[in-house]
Backbone as CSV, one residue per row, in Angstrom:
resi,resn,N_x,N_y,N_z,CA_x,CA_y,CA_z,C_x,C_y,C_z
1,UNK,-20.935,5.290,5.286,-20.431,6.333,6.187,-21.439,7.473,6.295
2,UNK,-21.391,8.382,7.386,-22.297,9.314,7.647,-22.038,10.414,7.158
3,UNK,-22.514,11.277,7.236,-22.219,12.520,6.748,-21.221,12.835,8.180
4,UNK,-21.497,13.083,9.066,-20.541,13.384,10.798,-19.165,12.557,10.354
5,UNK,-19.527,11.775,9.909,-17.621,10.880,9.722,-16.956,11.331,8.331
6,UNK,-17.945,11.872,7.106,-17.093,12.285,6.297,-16.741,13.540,6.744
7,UNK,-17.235,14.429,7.493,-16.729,15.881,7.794,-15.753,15.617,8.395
8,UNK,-15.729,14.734,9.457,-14.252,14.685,10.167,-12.981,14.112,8.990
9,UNK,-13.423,13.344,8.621,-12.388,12.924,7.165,-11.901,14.167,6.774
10,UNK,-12.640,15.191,6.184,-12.337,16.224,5.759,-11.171,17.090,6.537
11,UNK,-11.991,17.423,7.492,-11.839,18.238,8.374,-9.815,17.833,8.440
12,UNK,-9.511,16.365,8.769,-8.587,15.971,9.133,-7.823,16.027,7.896
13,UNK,-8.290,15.468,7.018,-7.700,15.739,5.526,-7.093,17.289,5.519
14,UNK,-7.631,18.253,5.941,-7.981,19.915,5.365,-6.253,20.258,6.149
15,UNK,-6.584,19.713,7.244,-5.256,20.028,8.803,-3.756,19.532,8.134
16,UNK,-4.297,17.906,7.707,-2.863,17.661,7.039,-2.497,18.233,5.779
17,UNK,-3.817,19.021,4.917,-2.892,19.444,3.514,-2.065,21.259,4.101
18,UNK,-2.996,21.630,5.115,-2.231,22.815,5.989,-0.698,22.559,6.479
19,UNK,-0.487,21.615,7.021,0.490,21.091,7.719,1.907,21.154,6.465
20,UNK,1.585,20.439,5.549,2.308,20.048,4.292,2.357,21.206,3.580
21,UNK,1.437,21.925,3.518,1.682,23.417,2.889,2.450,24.545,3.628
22,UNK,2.249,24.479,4.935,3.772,24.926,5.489,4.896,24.685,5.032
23,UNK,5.167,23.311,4.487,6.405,22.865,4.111,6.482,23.438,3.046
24,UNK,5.870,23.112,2.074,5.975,23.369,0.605,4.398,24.292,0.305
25,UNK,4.839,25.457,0.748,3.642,26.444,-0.148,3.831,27.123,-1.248
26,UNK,2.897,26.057,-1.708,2.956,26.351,-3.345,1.353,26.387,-3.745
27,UNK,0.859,27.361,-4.975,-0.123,27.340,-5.477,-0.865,26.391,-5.899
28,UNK,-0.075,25.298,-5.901,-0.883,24.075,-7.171,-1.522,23.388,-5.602
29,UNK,-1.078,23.127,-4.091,-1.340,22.776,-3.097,-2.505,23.458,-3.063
30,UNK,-2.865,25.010,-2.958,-4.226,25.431,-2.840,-4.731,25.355,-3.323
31,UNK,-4.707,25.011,-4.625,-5.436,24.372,-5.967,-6.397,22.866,-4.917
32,UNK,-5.377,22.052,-4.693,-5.922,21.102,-4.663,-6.746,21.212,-3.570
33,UNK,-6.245,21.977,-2.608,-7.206,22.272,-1.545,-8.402,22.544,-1.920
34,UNK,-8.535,23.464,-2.562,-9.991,24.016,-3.015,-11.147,23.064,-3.708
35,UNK,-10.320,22.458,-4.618,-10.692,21.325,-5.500,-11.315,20.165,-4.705
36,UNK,-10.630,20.038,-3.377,-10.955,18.785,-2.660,-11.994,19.414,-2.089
37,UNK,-11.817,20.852,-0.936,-13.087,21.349,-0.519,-14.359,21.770,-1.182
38,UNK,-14.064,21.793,-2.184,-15.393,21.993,-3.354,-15.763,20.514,-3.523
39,UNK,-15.394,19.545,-3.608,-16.005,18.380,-4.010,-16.918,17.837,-3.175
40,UNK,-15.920,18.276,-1.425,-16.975,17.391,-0.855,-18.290,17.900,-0.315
């Protein structure tokens, strides 16, 4: 995979953990957010 297709991965990943954190905003969710955006 390219770097252009993992950003969109991301990118799309980032929208749905937003989406779900509307539902349930909770700290340990931005946790993981961060955690995931730091990794990649």
């Amino acid at each position: 995979m390219g770097v252009g297709n993992t950003r969109s991965l991301n990118t799309a990943f980032y929208k749905h953990c937003i989406d779900r954190r509307d539902k349930w905003h909770s700290e340990s969710m931005d946790t993981i957010i961060l955690t995931t955006l730091a990794a990649s």
